[in-house]
N, C-alpha and C positions, 0 to 999 in steps of 0.2 A: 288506460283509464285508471284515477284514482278512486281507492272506495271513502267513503264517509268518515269509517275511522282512521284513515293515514291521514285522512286532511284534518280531524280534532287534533290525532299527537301530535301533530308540525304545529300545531295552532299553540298546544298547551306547552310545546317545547321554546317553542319563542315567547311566550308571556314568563316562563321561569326562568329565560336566559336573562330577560332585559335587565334583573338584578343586579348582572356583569358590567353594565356597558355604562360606562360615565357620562355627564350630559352633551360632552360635544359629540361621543359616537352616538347619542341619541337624536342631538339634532342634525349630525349628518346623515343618518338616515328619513330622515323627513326628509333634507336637501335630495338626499337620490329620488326618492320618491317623484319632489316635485320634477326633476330633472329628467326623469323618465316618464313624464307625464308630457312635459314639452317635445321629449324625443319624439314620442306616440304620433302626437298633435301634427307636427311635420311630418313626419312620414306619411301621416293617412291624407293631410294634402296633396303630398307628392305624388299619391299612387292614385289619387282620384279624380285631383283637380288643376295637376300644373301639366301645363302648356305653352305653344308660341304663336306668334301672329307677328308674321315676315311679310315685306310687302317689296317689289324691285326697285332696286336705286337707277332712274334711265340714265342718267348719264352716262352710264357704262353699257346700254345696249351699242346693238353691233351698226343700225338705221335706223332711221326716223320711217321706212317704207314699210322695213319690218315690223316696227311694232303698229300700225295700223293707223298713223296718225294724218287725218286729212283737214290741210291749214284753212279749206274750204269751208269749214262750218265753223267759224268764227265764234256762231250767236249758240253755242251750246255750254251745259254747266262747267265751270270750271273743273279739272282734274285730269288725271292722266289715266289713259287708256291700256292697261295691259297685255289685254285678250288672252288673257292664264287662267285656264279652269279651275272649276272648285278643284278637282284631286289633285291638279298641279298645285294648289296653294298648303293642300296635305301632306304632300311630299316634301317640300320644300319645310315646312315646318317640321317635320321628322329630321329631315337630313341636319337643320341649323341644331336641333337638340341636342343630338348625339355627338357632332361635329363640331359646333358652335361654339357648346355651354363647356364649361371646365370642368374637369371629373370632379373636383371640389365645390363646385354649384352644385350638381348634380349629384353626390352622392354624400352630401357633410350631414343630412338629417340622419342617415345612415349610420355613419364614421360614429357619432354621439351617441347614436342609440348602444350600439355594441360598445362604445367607450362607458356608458353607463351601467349596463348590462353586468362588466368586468369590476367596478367600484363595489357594486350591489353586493355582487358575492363573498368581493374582500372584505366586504365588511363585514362576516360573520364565519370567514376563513377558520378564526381558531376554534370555532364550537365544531365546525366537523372535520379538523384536523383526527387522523386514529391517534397522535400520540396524546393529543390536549382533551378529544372529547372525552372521553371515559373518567378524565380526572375530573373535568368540569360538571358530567352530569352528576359525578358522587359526591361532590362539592353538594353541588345545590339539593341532593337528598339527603345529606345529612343535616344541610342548613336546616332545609323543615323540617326533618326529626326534632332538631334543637328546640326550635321554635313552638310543635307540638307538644314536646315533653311537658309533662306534668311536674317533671321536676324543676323546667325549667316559672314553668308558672308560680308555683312555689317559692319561691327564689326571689323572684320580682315581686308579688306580694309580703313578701316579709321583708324587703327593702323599703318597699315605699310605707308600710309602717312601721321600721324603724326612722325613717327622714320627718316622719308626721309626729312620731313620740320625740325623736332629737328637738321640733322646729316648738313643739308644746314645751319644750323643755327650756330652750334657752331664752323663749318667751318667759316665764318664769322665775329665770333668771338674770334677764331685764327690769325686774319690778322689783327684785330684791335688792341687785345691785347697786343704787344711786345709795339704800341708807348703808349699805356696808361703808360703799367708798367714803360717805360722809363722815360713817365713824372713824376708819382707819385714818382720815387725814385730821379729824381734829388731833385723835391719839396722837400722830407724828407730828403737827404742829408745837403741841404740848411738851413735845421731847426734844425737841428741835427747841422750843425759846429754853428750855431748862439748861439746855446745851452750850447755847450759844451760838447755835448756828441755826438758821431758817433758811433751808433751800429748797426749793418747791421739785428737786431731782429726788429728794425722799419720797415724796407723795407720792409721785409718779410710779417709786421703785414697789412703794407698798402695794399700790394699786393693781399694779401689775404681778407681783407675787399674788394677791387676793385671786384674781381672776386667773393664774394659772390653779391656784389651789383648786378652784371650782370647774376649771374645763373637764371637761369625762374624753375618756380614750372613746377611739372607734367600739363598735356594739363587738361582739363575740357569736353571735348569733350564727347563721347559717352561712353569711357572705364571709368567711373565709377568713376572719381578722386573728391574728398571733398573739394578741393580749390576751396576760389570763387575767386581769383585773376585771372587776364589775363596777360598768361604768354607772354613773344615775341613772341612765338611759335606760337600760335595762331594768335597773330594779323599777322604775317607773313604767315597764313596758306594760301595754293594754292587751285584755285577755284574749282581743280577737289574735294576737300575734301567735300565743300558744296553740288556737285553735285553727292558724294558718298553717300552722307547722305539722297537722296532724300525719300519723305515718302512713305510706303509703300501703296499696296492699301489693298481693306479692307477686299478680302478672304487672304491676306498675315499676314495683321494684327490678323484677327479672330484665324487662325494656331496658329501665334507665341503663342498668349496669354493663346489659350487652351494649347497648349508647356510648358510654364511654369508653368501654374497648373500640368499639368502630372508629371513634374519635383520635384513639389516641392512633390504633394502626395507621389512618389516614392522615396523619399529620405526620406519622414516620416515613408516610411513603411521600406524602408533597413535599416535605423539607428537604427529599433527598437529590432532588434535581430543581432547576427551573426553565423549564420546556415549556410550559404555558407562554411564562414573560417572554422569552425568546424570541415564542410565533407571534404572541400581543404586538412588540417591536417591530419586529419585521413586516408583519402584517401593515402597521402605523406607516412605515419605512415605505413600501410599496404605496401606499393609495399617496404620498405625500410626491413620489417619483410619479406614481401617473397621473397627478396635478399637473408637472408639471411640464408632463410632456405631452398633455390634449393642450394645454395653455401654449405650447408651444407652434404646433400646424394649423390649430383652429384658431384662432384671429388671424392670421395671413388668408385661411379661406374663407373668410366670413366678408372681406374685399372682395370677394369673386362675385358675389350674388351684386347681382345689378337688374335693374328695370331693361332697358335698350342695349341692343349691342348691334354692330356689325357683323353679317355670316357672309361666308364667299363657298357656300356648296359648288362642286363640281357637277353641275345643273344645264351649263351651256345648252346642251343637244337638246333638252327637253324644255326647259324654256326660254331660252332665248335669253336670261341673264345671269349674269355671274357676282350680281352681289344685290344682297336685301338687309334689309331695316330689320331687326329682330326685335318685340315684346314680350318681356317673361309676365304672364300672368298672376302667380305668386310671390313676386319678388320681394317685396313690400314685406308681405304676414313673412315669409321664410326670413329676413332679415332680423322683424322686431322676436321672432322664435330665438334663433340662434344668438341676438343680443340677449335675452334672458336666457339661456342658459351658459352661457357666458358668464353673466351676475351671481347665478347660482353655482355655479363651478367655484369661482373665485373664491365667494364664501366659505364653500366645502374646504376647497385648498387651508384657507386663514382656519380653520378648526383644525385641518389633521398636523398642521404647522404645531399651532397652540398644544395638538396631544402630544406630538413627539416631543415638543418642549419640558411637557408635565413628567414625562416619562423619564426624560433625562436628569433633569436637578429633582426630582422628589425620590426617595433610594424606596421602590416598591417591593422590593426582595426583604425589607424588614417591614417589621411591623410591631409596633409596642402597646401594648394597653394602660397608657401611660393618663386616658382622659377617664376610663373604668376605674385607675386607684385615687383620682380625685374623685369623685364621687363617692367613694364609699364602698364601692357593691364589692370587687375582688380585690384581692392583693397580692397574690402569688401567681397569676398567671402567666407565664413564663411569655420572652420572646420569641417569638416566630419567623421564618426565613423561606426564601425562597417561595414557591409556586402558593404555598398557603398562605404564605403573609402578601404576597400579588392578589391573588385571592380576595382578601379581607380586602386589602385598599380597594377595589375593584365594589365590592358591594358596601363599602363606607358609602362611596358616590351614590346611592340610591339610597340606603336605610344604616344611619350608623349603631340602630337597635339592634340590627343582625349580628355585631359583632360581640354584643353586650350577651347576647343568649347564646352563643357560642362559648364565651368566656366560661361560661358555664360547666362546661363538660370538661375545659380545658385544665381545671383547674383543680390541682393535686387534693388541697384541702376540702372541697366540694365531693369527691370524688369520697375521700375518706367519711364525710357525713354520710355519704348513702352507705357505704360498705359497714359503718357502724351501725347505722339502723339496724340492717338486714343480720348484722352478726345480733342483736339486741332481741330482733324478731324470733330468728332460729333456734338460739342459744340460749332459755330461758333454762330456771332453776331446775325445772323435769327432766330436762335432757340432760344435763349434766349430771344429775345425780345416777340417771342411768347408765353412765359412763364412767363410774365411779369401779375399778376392781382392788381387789387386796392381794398383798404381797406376802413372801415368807413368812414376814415378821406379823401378817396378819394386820399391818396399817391401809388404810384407806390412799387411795392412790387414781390421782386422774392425771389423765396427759391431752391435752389444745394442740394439733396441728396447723400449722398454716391457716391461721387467722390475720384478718385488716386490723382487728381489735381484740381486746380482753373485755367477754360480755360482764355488765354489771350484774347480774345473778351469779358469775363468780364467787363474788366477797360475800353473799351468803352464806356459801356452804360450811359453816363453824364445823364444821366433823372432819373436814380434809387435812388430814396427815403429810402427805407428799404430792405436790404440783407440778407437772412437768410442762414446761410451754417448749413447741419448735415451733420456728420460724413464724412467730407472730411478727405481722407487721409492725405496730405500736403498741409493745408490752407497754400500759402505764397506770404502777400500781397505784392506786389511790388511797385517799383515807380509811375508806370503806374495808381495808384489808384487815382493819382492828377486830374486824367482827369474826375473823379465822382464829379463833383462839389456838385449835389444837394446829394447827400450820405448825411444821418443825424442819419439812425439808421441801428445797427449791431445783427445779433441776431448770437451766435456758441455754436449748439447743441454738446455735447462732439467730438470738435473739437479745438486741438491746434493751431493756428496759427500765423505763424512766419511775422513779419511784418520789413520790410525796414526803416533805418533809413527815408530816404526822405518820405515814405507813413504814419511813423509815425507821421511827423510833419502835414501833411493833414487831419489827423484824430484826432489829437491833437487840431484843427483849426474849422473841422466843424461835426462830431462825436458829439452827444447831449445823445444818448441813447444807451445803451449796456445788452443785454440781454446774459450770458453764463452760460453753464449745462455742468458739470461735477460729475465725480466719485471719482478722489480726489482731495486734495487741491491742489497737484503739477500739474494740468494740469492748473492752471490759470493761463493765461500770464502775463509776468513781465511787458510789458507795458503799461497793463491797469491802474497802480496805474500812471502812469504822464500823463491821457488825465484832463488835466487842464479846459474844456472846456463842460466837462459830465455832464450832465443834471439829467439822472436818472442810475441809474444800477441797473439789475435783476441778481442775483445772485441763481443757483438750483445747489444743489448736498451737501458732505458731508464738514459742514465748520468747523467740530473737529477738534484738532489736534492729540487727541491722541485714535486711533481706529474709532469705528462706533459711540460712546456713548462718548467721548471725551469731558476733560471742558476746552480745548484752543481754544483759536482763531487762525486757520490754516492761515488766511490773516495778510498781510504787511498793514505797515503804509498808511491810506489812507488821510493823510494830501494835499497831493499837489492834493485831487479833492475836489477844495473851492468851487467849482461855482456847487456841486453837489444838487440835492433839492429832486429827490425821491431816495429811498433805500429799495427795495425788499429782503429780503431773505429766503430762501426757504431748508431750510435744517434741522438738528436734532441738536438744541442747549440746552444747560441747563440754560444759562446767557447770559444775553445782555453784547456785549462785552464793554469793557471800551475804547477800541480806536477807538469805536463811536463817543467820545467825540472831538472829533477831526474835526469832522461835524458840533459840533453845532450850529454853528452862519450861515451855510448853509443849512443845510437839513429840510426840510417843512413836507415830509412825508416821513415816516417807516412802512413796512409790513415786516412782523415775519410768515413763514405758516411752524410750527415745525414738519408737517407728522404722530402726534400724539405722540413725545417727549415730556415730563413737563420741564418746561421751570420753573426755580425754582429762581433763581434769576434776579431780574428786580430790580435793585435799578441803573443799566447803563442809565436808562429811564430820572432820574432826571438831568442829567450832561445835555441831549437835551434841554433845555429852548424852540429852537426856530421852538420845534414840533406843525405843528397844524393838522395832523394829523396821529392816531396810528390805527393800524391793529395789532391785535394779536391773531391770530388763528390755532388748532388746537394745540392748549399748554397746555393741560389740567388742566386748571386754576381751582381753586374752590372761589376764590373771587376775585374781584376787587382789584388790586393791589395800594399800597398806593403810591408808587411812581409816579401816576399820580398826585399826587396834587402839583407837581412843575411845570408841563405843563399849565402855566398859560391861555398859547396861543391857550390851542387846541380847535379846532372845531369838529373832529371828529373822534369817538373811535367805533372800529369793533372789537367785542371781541367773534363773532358766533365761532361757532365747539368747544367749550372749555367742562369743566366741574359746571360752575359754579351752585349753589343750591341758594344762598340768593343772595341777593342785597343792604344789610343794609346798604355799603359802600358807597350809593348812597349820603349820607348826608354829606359826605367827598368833594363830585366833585361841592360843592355850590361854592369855590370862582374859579371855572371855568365859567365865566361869557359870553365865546364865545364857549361854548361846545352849537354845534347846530344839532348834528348827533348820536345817540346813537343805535347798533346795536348789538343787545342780542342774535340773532337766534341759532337754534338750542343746547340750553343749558337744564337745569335741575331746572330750576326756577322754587317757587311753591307757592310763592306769594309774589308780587311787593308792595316792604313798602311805606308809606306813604311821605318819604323820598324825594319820585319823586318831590314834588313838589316845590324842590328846583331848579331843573333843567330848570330856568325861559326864558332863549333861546333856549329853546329845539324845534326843528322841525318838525326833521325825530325821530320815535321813531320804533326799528324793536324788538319784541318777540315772532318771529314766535318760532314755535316746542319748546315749551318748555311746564311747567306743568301748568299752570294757571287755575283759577278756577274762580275767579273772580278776579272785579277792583277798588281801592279804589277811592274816587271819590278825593281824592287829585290828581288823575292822567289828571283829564279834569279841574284843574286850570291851566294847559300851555296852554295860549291862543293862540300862537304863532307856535302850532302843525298843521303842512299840512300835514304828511304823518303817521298813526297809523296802522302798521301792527299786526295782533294777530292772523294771521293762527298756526292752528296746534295745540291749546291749546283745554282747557277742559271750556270754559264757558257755562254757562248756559242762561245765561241772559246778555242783554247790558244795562246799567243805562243808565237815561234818560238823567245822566249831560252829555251827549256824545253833546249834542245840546250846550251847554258852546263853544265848538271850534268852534268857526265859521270860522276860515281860513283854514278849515279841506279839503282837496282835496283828498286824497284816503284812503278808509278804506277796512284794509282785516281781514276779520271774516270767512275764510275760512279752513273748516275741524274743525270744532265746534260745538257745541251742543244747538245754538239756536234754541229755540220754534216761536220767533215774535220778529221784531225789533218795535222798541221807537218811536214813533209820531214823541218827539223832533230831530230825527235824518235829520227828510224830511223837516220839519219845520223852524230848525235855521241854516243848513250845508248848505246857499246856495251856496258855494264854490264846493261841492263835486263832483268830478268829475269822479272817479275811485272807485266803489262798488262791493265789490267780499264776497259774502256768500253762495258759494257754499257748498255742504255736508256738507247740515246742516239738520236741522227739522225743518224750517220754514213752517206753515199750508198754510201761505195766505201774500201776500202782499199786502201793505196799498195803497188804491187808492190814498197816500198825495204824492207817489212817483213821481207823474204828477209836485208836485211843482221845484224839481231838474231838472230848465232849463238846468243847465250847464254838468250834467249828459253825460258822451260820453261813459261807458262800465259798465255795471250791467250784471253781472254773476251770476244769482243765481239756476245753475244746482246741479242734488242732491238732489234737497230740495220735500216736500212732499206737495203742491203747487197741486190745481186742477182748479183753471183757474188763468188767468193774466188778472190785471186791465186794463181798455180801456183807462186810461189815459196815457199810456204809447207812446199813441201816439203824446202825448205835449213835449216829451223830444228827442227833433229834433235832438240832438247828438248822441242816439241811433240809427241814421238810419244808412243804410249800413254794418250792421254786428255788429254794439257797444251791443247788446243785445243777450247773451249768453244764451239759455234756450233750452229743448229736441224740436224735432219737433214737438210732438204730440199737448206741450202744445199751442205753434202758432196757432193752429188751434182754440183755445180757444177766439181768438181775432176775431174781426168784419175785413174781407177778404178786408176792403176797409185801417185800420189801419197795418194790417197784412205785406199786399203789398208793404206798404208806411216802415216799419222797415226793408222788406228783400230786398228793390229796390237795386240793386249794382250799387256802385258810384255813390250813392246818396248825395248832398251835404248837410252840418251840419249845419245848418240855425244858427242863431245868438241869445243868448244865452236871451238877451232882445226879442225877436221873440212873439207875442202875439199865442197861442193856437186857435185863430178863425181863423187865415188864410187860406185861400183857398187850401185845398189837391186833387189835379186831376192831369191826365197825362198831360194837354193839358196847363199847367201852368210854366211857364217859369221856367229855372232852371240857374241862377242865385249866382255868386261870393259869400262869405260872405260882401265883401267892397261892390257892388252891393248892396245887401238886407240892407247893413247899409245906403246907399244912399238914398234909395227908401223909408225907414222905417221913414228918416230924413225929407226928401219932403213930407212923409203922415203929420206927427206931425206937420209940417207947416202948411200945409192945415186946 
């Protein structure tokens, strides 16, 4: 039993399929219909009303005695006498059926009906194929999505009042038209006799230049058009257009947007096979083969059916003859039945003929929207293949508007107007500004992730210091950017963006910094090489030209950025390019961070003169390159993450007379030559993580050294010439192998201010550390230390946290100095501060300018 609702879904399933079926599979389904209608008609004759009526032929009885015949009654009615009972004439009539008739008489209403029956099915084989149905019913539910969509609605309304504002328009300019062309041809007559020449190919030419002047491009409107010009059309456009266009709200918007993902996934999964077409064919292939094989046995048995026949039942014993006269009762109706469905067969055949035919010469696997960009409506809707573009051809033959509201979804720049709204909607001035944090430097700073669009409340925000867009889909700056006055820096994370002549010149103007990150060289924009006014540029990604390992320089000419002075780059080179050169007399500093490429030639180095300072890291250098020694100017060289072993080259950087910064870290160094002590302005000196074992004492003749870092190495011992620096302010001996630091370090560093010898082997620390008034952080966790000197309480900059050690060993101190280093927000008393001063809670706490006050009034006194 079926219930009520399985017979609507079949119902409502075949009214949403018929979409599919072109009109000869719709009129061959009518043909089955009628054709099983005829089946029916037959068969329920056969089973109710066909029969025979046999009667004996006597010439072939056995006597004249036996059959009962006496020549004595002359005067009686003509006829012959049988003497065969009614049941004998039943029997006889059974026996000739069965016997008699041909199993093609007798059984062709049959053969048709189940030959029908088989047709019926084929014909809707591919809706409940499992590989075709699932695609065809998502098919047809996204179609009505399409067709539901409000955006779809949208869309068609604002087309057909653009076709109504174009059709008011070129009416219009029909009426204008006849007196232009009058003028312009008398003009060119007029120039033409003055000439000398009167050819009516001028008139024609003016004419025709007139009326291209005046044709207008397609609208720009919603339907997807690439023109940015504004045609007449538009500026003529009626207000209902604007109020067609209103925006959606935002369960409308959420729909459309999931809409077009469903869209586009299912168009990634139809285009990837075509299994639909396949079975379509096949299926066409089949009903066309059993055309032709019912055509084949049924007309040979459709000769069988006949009115009269002769039977010869093996009847003898029982009656007395061996052959009768046989009458088929329905022979006649079963005849003109089986000639109609003949006719109708035939018919059906010439359609599934004519579909395979269509199938074959029209190429259904594509499909082009080629009658949508005559019209107007899209323009970019890409071509389609395989099972979706079968698909489309398939429901062109019923509605070729379905393909027109699909186009819809399909269509990249359609897709981009919703995603713009909703970015429009979301992204107003409020949110943005609540998005707004500050940096170091205390500037205003926003960052746009993964955006379709750059919302227009953007270019309000005049107060915005630093921009950072990633992966916007269509950064495009506009005019509107004039209104960011304070805008100075840009950061675009692999993000193109297209910028406005007029927004160019704003950025040209007050643009100072530009940070961009790409994946290849063709995503840089062509305008960054004329911001004439660029301060710095960071440049990430691959700046090869040829592959990943490339020795060209993938960038243009960077001449016209004169006023540029830092240069970042951040990619996988082999050589410093030579159209650096091009900077020189501008650029101050260069950083090179190669991602661990060898960077093999640097001889581009020496054309910079007006370098003072280099960064070149992660280049897998092994010596100091000679091309610094044209770098008259420089001050500071970062050469950490490399591979360098020796330093011999250090005797080389002597007529660098302003090198004041020298930064060695993490390298392979394993002993520092003597060489150093050529480097007579030397400052900052960094060797962290490298091999060091010890230090030659030419390294403590730079008097002029404040900052000696040596974490990470292998010493064992500090010399005592470390007391030589006396302008020494931070020293890092951390993750080392000292046992005890040097007298002269507490003694003559009274500068020192920053002490880090953590993880180390230090047994004990020297009670002379009380002498480093100026002392504000000693770090000496790790070390093997089992108490802390009491003097530690004289180095008044250690208070509030400047004293980094385990807690256990705190307790090691007297609970009254203990208190006084872990007081928080404690102030740093002044560096002159005598060690007797009074330490209590009840003791004023006081400014440093205060204590310098009071310290001055004492000394008076």
């Amino acid at each position: 039993m079926f219930s009520l609702s399985e017979l609507c879904s079949v119902g409502e399933r075949q009214s949403t399929s018929k979409i599919l079926k072109p009109w000869p599979e719709v009129f061959m389904d009518h043909l089955l219909v009628l054709m099983l209608m005829v089946c029916i008609i037959a068969c329920t004759l056969l089973l109710s009303r066909d029969g025979l009526v046999c009667v004996p032929v006597h010439g072939n009885s056995s006597s004249s005695t036996e059959s009962g015949y006496d020549p004595l009654f002359t005067s009686l009615p003509k006829g012959r006498r049988t003497n065969l009972d009614y049941k004998q004439y039943i029997y006889v009539g059974h026996m000739c059926y069965h016997e008699g008739l041909s199993w093609g008489s007798r059984l062709l209403p049959y053969v048709t009906l189940l030959n029908t029956l088989v047709l019926l099915s084929s014909g809707c084989f591919w809706f409940h194929f499992p590989l075709t149905s699932a695609r065809i019913e998502h098919f047809l539910s996204v179609l009505d999505r399409c067709c539901d969509s409000p955006w779809t609605t949208r869309a068609l309304s604002y087309t057909v009042q653009l076709d109504a504002a174009q059709n008011r328009f070129s009416e219009t300019e029909q009426t204008v038209q006849p007196k232009r062309q009058a003028t312009s041809s008398s003009k060119t007559r007029k120039w033409s006799m003055d000439s000398g020449v009167d050819s009516p190919l001028l008139v024609g030419a003016d004419c025709a230049s007139t009326a291209n002047q005046m044709s207008s491009s397609p609208p720009t409107g919603f339907h997807c058009s690439s023109h940015s010009g504004q045609s007449p059309v538009e500026r003529k456009m009626p207000p209902e257009a604007s109020r067609s266009a209103a925006l959606l709200d935002r369960k409308d918007r959420e729909q459309t947007r999931a809409l077009f993902e469903r869209v586009r996934r299912f168009r990634a999964h139809c285009e990837s096979s075509d299994v639909v077409f396949k079975v379509y064919t096949a299926q066409t292939v089949f009903k066309v083969l059993m055309f032709i094989v019912i055509m084949i046995y049924t007309t040979p048995l459709l000769d069988s059916i006949s009115f009269s026949f002769i039977c010869r039942p093996q009847s003898d014993a029982l009656t007395g003859y061996s052959v009768f006269q046989c009458s088929r009762l329905l022979s006649s109706h079963l005849r003109q039945l089986m000639q109609a469905y003949i006719s109708l067969l035939v018919l059906f055949g010439v359609l599934a003929i004519y579909t395979l035919l269509w199938i074959s010469q029209k190429s259904l696997r594509e499909y082009s929207f080629q009658s949508q960009h005559e019209t107007g409506f899209v323009f970019d809707v890409p071509e389609l293949h395989n099972d979706l573009a079968f698909l489309l051809h398939m429901a062109d033959q019923y509605a070729p508007l379905l393909a027109q509201r699909l186009s819809v979804f399909l269509s990249p720049v359609c897709e981009n107007h919703l995603l713009k709204e909703s970015v429009e909607r979301l992204w107003g001035a409020e949110r943005l500004r609540s998005l707004i944090t500050c940096d170091q430097r205390g500037r205003s700073v926003l960052q746009l992730v993964a955006l379709p669009h750059l919302p227009a409340a953007l270019f309000s925000l005049n107060q915005l210091h630093v921009l950072k867009l990633e992966l916007i889909g269509e950064a495009k700056l506009t005019a509107q950017i004039t209104n960011m006055t304070a805008l100075s820096e840009m950061h675009l994370y692999n993000c193109s963006a297209a910028v406005e002549p007029e927004a160019l010149q704003h950025l040209q103007e007050h643009l100072e910094t530009l940070h961009l990150t790409f994946t290849k060289p063709t995503e840089i924009p062509v305008w960054m090489y004329s911001l004439h006014n660029l301060r710095e540029l960071h440049l990430t990604g691959n700046l090869s030209g040829e592959g990943d390992t490339g020795r060209g320089w993938a960038l243009s000419s960077l001449r016209q950025l004169h006023h540029l002075r830092v240069l970042v780059l951040c990619g996988t080179l082999q050589k410093i390019p030579k159209e650096l050169s091009e900077l020189s007399e501008s650029l101050v500093r260069l950083e090179i961070r190669n991602e661990g490429t060898r960077l093999l030639v640097l001889t581009g180095l020496k054309r910079l003169t007006g370098l003072a300072e280099v960064l070149l890291q992660d280049c897998q250098l092994e010596r100091l390159p000679s091309a610094l020694l044209a770098l008259t100017g420089l001050r500071s060289l970062d050469m950490q993450h490399n591979s360098l072993r020796t330093l011999e080259e250090l005797l080389g950087l002597q007529h660098l007379h302003h090198l004041s910064c020298l930064r060695l870290a993490h390298n392979h160094v394993l002993s520092l030559p003597p060489s150093v002590a050529v480097l007579r302005s030397l400052e900052i000196l960094d060797l962290s993580h490298n091999h060091l074992e010890n230090l030659p004492p030419a390294l403590f003749t730079l008097h002029r050294l404040r900052r000696l870092l040596l974490a990470g190495n292998l010493l064992e011992e500090m010399p005592a010439h470390v007391g030589s620096l006396k302008l020494l302010t931070e020293l890092d001996l951390t993750g080392n192998q000292l046992k005890h630091l040097p007298e002269e370090l507490f003694h003559s560093c009274a500068e020192l201010r920053i002490l880090n010898v953590a993880n180390n082997s230090i047994g004990f620390l020297p009670s002379d550390v009380g002498i480093l008034s100026k002392l504000s952080r000693l770090d000496i966790r790790g070390n093997c230390l089992d108490e802390l000197p009491v003097e530690l309480g004289s180095c008044f900059g250690l208070r509030g946290g400047g004293l980094l050690v385990e807690n256990v060993m705190m307790h090691t101190l007297p609970r009254q100095i203990r208190d006084l280093l872990l007081q928080p927000g404690s102030v740093t008393c002044p560096f002159s501060e005598s060690p007797s001063r009074p330490n209590s809670d009840c003791f004023p706490n006081f400014s440093t300018a205060q204590w310098s006050f009071y310290s001055a009034q004492e000394s008076r006194i």
